[in-house]
VEXDREN-2710 file (C-alpha; in Angstrom, 1 decimal):
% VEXDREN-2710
k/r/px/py/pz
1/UNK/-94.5/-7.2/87.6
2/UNK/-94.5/-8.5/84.1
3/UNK/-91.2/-9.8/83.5
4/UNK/-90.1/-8.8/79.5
5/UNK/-87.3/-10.2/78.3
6/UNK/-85.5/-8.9/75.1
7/UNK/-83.3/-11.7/73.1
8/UNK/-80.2/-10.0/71.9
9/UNK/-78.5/-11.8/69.3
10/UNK/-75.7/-11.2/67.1
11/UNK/-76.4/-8.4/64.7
12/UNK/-79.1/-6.7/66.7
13/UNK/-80.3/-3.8/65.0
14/UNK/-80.1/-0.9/68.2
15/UNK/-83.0/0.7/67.7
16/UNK/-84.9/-2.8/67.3
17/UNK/-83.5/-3.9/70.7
18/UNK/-84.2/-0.2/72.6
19/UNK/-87.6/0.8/71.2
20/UNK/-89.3/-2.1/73.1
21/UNK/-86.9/-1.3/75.7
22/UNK/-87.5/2.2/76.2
23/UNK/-91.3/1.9/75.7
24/UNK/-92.0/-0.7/78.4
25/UNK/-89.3/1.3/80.7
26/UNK/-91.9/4.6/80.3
27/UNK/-94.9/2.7/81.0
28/UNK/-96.6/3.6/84.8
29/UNK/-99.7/3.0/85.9
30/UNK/-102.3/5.7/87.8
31/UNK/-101.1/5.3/91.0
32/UNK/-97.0/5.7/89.3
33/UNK/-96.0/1.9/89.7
34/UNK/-93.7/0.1/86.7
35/UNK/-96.0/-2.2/85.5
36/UNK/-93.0/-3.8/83.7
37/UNK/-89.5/-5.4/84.4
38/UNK/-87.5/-5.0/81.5
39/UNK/-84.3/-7.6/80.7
40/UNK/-81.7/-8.2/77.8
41/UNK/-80.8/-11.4/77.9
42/UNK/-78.4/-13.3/75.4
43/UNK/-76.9/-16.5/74.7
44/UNK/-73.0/-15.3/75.2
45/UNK/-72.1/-12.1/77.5
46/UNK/-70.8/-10.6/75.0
47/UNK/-72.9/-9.9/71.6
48/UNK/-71.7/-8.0/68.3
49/UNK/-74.4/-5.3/67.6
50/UNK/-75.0/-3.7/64.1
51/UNK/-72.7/-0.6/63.6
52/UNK/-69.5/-1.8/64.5
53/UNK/-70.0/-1.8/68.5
54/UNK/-70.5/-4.8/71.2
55/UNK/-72.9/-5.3/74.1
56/UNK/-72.1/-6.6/77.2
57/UNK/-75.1/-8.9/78.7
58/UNK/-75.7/-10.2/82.4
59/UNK/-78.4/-12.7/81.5
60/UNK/-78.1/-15.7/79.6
61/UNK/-81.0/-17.9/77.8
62/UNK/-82.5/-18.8/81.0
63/UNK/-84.1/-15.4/81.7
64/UNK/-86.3/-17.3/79.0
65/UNK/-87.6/-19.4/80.8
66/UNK/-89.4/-17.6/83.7
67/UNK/-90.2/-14.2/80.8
68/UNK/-93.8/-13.2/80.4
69/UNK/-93.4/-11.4/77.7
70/UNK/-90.0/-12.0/74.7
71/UNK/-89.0/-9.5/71.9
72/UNK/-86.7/-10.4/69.2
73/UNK/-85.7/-7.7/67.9
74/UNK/-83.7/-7.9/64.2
75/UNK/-80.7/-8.3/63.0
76/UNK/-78.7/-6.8/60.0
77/UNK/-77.8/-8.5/56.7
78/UNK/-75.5/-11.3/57.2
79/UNK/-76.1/-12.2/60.8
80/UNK/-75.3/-15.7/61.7
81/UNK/-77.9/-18.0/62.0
82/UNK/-79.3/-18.8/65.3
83/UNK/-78.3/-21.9/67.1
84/UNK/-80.5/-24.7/68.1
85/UNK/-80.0/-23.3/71.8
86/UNK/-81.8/-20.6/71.2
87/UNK/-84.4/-21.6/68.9
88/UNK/-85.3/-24.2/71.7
89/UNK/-85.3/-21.6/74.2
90/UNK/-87.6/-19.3/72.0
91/UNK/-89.6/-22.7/71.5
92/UNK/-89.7/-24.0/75.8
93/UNK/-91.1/-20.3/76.3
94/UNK/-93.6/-20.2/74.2
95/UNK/-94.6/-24.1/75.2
96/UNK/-94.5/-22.5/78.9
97/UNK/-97.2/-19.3/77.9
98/UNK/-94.7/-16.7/77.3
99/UNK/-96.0/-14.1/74.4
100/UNK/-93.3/-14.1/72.0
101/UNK/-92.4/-11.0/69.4
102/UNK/-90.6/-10.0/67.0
103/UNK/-89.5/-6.4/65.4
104/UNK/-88.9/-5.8/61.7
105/UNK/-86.7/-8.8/60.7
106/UNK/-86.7/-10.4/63.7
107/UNK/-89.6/-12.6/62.6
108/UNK/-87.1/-15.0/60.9
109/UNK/-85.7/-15.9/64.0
110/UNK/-89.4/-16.9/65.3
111/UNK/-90.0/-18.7/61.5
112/UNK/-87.2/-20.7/62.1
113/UNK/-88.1/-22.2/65.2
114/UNK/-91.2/-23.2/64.0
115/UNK/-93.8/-20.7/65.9
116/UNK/-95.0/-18.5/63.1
117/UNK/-96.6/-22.1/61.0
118/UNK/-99.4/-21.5/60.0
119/UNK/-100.3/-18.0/61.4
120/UNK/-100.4/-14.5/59.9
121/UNK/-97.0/-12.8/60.0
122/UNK/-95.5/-9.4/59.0
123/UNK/-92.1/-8.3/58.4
124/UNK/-89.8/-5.1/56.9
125/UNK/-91.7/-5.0/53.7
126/UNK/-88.3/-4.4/51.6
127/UNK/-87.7/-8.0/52.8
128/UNK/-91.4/-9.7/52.9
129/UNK/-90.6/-11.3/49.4
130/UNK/-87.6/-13.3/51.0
131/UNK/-89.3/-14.4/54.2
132/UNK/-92.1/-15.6/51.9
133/UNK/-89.9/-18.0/49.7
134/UNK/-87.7/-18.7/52.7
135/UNK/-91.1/-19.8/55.5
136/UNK/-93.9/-21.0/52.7
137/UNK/-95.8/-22.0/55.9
138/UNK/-96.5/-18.8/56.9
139/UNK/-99.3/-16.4/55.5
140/UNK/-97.2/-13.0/55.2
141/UNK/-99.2/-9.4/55.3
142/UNK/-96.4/-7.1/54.4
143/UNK/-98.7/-4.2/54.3
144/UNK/-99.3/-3.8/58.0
145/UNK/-97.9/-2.0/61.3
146/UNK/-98.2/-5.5/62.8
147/UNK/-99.9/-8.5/63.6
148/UNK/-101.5/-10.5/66.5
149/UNK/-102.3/-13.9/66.7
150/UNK/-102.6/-13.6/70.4
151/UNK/-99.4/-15.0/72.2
152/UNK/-97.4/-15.1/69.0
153/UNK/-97.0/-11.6/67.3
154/UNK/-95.1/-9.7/64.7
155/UNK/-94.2/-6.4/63.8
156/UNK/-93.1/-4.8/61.0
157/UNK/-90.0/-2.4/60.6
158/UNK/-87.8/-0.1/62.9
159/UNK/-90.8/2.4/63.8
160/UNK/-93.5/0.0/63.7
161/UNK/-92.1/-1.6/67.1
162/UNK/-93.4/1.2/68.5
163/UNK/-97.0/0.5/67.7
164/UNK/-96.6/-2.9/68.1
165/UNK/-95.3/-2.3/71.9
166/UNK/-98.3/-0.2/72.6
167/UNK/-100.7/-2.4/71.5
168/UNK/-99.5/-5.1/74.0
169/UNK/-99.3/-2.8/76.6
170/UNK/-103.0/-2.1/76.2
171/UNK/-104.1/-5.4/75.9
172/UNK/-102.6/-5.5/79.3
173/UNK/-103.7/-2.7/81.1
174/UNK/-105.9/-0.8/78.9
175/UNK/-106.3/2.3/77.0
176/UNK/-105.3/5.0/79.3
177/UNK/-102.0/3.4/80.2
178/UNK/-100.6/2.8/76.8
179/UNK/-101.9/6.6/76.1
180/UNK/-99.8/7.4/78.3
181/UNK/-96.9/5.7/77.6
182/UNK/-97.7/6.7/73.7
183/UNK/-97.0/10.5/75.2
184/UNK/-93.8/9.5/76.6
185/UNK/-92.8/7.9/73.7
186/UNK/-94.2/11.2/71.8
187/UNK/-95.8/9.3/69.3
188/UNK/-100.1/8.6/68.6
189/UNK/-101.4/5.3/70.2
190/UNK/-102.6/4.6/67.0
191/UNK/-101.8/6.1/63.8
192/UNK/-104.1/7.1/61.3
193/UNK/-103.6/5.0/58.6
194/UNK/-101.1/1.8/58.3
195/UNK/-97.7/1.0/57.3
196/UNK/-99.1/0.5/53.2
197/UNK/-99.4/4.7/53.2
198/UNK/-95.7/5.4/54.1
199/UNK/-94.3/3.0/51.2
200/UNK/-92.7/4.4/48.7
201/UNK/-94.7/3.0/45.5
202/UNK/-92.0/3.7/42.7
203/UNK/-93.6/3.8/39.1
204/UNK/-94.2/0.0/37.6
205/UNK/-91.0/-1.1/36.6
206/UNK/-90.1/-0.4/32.7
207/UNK/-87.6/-3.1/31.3
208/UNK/-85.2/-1.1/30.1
209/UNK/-83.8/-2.4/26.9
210/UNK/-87.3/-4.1/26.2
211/UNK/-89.3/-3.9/22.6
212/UNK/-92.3/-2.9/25.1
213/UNK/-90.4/0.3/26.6
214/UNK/-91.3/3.3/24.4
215/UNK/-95.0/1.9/25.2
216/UNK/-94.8/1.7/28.7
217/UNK/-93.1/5.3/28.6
218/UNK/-96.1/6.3/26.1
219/UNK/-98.7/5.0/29.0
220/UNK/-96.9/6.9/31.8
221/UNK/-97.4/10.2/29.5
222/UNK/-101.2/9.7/28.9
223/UNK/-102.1/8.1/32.0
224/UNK/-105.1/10.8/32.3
225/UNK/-106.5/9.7/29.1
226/UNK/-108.7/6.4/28.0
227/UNK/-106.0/3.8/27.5
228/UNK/-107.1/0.4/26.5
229/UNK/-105.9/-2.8/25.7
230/UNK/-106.6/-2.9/22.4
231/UNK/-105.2/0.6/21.7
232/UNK/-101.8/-0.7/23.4
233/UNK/-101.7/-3.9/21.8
234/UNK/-102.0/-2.0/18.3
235/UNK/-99.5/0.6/19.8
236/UNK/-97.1/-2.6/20.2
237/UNK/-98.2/-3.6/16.6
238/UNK/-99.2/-7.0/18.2
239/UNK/-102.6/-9.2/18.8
240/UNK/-104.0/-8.4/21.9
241/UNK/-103.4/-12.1/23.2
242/UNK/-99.4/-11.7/22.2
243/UNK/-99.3/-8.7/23.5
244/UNK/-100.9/-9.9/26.9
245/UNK/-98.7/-12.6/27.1
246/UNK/-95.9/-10.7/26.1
247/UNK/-95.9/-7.9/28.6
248/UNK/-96.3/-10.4/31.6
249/UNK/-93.0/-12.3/30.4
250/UNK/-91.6/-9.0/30.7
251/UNK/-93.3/-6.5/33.4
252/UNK/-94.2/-9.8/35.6
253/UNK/-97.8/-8.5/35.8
254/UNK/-100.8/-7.9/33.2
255/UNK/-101.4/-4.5/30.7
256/UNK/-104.8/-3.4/33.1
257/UNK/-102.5/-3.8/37.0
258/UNK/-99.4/-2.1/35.2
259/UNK/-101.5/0.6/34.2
260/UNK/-103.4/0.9/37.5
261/UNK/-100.2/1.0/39.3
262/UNK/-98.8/3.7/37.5
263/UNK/-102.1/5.7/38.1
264/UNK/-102.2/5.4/41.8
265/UNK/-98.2/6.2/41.9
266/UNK/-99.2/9.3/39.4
267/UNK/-102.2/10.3/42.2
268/UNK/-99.8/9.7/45.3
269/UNK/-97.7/12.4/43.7
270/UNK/-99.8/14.8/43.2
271/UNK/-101.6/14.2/47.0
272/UNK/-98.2/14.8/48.1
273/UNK/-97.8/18.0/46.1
274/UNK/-100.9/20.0/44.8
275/UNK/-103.7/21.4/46.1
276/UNK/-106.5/20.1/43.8
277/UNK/-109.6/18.4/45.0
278/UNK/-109.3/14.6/45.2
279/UNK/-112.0/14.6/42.0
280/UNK/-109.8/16.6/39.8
281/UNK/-106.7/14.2/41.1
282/UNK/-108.8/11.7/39.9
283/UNK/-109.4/12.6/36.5
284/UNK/-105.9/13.7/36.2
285/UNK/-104.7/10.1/37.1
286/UNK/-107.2/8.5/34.4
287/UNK/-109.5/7.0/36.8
288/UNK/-113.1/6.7/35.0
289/UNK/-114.9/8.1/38.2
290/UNK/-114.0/8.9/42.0
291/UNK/-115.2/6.4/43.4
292/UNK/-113.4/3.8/41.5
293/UNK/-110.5/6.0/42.0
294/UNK/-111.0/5.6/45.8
295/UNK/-111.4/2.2/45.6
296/UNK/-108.4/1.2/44.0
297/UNK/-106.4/3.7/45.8
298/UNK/-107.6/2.4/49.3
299/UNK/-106.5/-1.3/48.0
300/UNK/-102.9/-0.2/46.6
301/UNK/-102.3/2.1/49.4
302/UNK/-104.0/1.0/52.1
303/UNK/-105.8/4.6/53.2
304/UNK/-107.8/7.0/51.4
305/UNK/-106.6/9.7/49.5
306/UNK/-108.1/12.0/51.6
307/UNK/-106.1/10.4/54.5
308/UNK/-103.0/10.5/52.8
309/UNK/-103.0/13.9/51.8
310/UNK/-103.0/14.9/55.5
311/UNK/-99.9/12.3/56.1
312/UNK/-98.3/15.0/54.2
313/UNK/-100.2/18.2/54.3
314/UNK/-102.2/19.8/56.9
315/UNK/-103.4/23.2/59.1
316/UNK/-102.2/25.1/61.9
317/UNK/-103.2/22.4/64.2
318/UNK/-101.1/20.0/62.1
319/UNK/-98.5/22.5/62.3
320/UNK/-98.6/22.7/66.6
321/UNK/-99.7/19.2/67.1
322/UNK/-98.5/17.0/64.3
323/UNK/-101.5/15.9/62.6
324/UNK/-105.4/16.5/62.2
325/UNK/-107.8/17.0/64.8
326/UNK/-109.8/14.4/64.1
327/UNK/-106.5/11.9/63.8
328/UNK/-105.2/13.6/67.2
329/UNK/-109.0/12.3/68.9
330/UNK/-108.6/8.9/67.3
331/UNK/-105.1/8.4/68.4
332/UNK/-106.1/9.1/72.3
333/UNK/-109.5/7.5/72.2
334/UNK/-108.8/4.2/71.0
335/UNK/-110.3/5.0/67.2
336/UNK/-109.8/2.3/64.5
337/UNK/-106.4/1.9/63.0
338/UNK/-106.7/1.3/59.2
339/UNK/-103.8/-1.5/58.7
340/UNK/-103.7/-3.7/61.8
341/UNK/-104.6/-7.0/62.5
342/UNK/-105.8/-7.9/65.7
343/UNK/-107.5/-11.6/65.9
344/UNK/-109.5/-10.0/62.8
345/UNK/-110.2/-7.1/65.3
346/UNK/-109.5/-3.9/65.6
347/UNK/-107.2/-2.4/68.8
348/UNK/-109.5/-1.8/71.4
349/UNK/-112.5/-3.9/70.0
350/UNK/-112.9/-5.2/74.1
351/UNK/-114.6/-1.9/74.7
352/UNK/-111.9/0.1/76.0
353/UNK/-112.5/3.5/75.2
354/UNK/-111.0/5.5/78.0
355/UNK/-109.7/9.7/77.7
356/UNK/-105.8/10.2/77.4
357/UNK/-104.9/13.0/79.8
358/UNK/-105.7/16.4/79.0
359/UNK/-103.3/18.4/77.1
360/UNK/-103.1/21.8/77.3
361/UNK/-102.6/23.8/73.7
362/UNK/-100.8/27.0/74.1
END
């Protein structure tokens, strides 16, 4: 069996530490085997959990040692450090060929011990800024599910372990297992776009008190018309290289990405809520054509618009199933999944392409 051992440490987030848990518990091969032996292990017995409750723990650090698999899950705001014991457990295991992973915030525990240098990471995106300043040495994609370097991976927040659990489980016995386990879970093996669509992208920030607020106000109400520089630097009553220089002292960003910002946010919300054609949306937004449109919402966002309006609206089939048809296919026959890195692959690039069960609709 492949031995999985979860590192519990004080602060564990709960649904961090059960998710992988849970998952790997659920997973059975064809003939109805556990492919999996799931542990917790910890450095003390007992370990102060996040929410005011304490776990007690049979296995210590050297459950490490002999662990196929480890998952650190993360911890809440606060949490002591971890101690050199376990960061030189975390660092003998992965010197031994254990795959190491983290969940959500969990991937500061592996950037402190020194095995996310130099590799792609992901995080909680509400806290990818910090782990940038705080691990310069590691190139952090805060807009995906999660990511695989191939025995070091990471995974972004809470639901995202989820994802990240399946994927491993079918890079270690395929498509059809991890399908299955993906029903158990009641979740898709793969969802239909990545974690960029689910962020909430709040309206460009407007300094309050600033000289440049009623013209960052005045922008937000005309976003559908032609807005220029020149006609907002003589809004601001200043030269177009003052006014330049001025706005990124005090937005952090330049005139054009303020204003593009605001129009994706302006087209999000009316995905979310209207019925018009993703054309109209367009114009309505102030995007020049709908293909730029696309463009730039695909970069912001990380989907399509067209993709994102089912996220949020959909069919009777969305209605009994819980998304599209085509997204229901994908999810169960190992389709591409829009915001995951895999080895710069997509899941299932080894040719697995193998039929979930068959479901019955009533």
């Amino acid at each position: 069996m492949h031995s999985v051992a979860i590192l519990v440490l004080d602060g564990v987030v709960p649904f961090d530490m059960a998710a992988p848990m849970q998952v790997f518990d659920y997973t059975r091969l064809p003939d109805g085997r556990r492919p999996y032996r799931v542990r917790l292990c910890a450095e003390r017995p007992e370990v102060a959990a996040d929410g005011g409750f304490a776990l007690r723990v049979d296995r210590g650090l050297e459950a490490l040692a002999d662990a196929d698999t480890v998952i650190v899950p993360g911890r809440a705001p606060g949490s002591p450090p971890p101690s050199a014991a376990v960061l030189a457990a975390l660092r003998e295991a992965a010197a031994a060929g254990a795959r190491i992973a983290s969940v959500c915030v969990g991937a500061f525990v592996l950037a402190e011990a020194g095995l996310l240098d130099g590799l792609r990471a992901t995080t909680h995106w509400a806290a990818a800024e910090e782990f940038a300043h705080a691990y310069p040495r590691v190139e952090v994609e805060p807009d995906v599910l999660y990511v695989d370097n191939g025995r070091i991976l990471t995974s972004a927040g809470a639901a995202a372990a989820l994802d990240l659990c399946l994927h491993m489980i079918r890079r270690d016995f395929g498509s059809a297992v991890a399908a299955n386990a993906a029903r158990m879970s009641v979740m898709p093996l793969e969802r239909e776009g990545g974690q960029a669509q689910f962020i909430v992208h709040e309206h460009p920030p407007v300094p309050r008190g600033s000289d440049l607020e009623p013209l960052l106000e005045w922008i937000e109400d005309n976003l559908a018309r032609e807005v220029t520089l020149t006609a907002m630097a003589a809004r601001a009553g200043m030269s177009e290289r003052t006014f330049s220089r001025r706005f990124r002292e005090q937005t952090g960003t330049t005139p054009l990405q303020w204003l593009l910002r605001a129009r994706v946010r302006r087209a999000q919300y009316l995905l979310e809520s209207g019925d018009h054609t993703v054309d109209r949306i367009a114009q309505q937004a102030g995007f020049g054509s709908v293909t730029a449109f696309r463009e730039r919402f695909r970069k912001v966002v990380g989907t399509t618009p067209d993709a994102y309006r089912r996220s949020f609206r959909g069919g009777r089939f969305r209605k009994v199933v819980g998304t599209t048809p085509d997204a229901y296919r994908r999810s169960f026959r190992g389709g591409r999944a829009a915001a995951v890195r895999v080895d710069g692959r997509s899941p299932g690039s080894d040719g697995q392409r193998q039929a979930a069960l068959p479901v019955r609709l009533g």
